[in-house]
N, C-alpha and C positions, 0 to 999 in steps of 0.2 A: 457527524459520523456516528454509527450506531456505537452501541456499546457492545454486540457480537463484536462486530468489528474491528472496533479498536484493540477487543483481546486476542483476538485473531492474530494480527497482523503486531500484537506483542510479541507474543508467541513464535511469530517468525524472526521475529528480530530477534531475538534471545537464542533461537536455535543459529543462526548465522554467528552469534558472538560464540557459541560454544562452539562451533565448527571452525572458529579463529579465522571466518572472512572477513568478517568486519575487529579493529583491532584500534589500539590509539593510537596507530603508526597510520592510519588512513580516515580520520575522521572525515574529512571533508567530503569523501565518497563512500558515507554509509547509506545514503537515499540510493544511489546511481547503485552501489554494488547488492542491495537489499531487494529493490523494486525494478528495476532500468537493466540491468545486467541481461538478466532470463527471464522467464514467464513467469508469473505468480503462481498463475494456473493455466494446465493446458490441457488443451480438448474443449470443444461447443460443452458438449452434454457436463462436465465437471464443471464451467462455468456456468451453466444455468442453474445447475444444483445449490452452487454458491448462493446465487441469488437469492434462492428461495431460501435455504437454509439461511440466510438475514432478511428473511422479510422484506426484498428491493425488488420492486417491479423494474422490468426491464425499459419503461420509459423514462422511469424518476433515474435508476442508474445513468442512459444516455444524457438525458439531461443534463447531468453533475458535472459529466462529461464533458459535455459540450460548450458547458459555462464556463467553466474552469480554461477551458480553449481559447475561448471569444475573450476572457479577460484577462489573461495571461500572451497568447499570441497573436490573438487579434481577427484569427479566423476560424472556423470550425473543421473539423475533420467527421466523416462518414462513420460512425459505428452501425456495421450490418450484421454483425454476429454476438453471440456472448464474450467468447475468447475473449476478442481484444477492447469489450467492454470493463470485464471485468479487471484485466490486468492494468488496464487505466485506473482503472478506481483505486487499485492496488497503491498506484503512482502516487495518486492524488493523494490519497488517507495514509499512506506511508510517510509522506510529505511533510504532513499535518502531524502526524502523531510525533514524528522525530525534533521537529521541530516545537512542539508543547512540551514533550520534556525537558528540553532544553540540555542535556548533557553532555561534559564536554570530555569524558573520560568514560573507558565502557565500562569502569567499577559504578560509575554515577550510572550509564543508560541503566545495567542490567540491574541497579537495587531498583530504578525506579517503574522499570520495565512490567517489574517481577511485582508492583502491588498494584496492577491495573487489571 
């Protein structure tokens, strides 16, 4: 994952904890309520911006995509727009980055949230 990225999508995280959706009364669904719940980003044109604004060609993103698919569910699903490229990617790198921190209280995510 890039390092735009990952601060990116700190940064969301952190804004969910101070908007008290995500809380220690619901760890288990901080992926699901963070990335899974609504859109990351919506709109074609805001997702392609995304793109760019991290340096990700819209093939190497599908591809991520579609790895992550084949090795996780066993099949691939059609990404024909940015939208629901990107909000995948969203999934995916949300995924990843929750789980590299490793925390199991949001005093622990958000100190550690907050130096990436």
């Amino acid at each position: 994952m890039k390092e735009t990225i990952k601060k990116e999508l700190a940064s969301h995280i952190l804004d969910m904890i101070q908007d008290n959706v995500i809380t220690d009364y619901n760890i288990e669904d901080w992926h699901h309520l963070c990335f899974n719940e609504d859109y990351y980003i919506i709109g074609y044109y805001q997702a392609e911006q995304w793109l760019k604004r991290h340096n990700l060609s819209a093939f190497k993103a599908i591809n991520i995509c579609q790895e992550y698919e084949k090795e996780n569910f066993g099949e691939i699903d059609i990404y024909d727009n940015a939208e629901v490229t990107v909000n995948m990617l969203a999934y995916i790198y949300g995924y990843d980055l929750l789980n590299e921190v490793g925390a199991e209280t949001i005093e622990d995510l958000k100190e550690k949230l907050e130096t990436i």
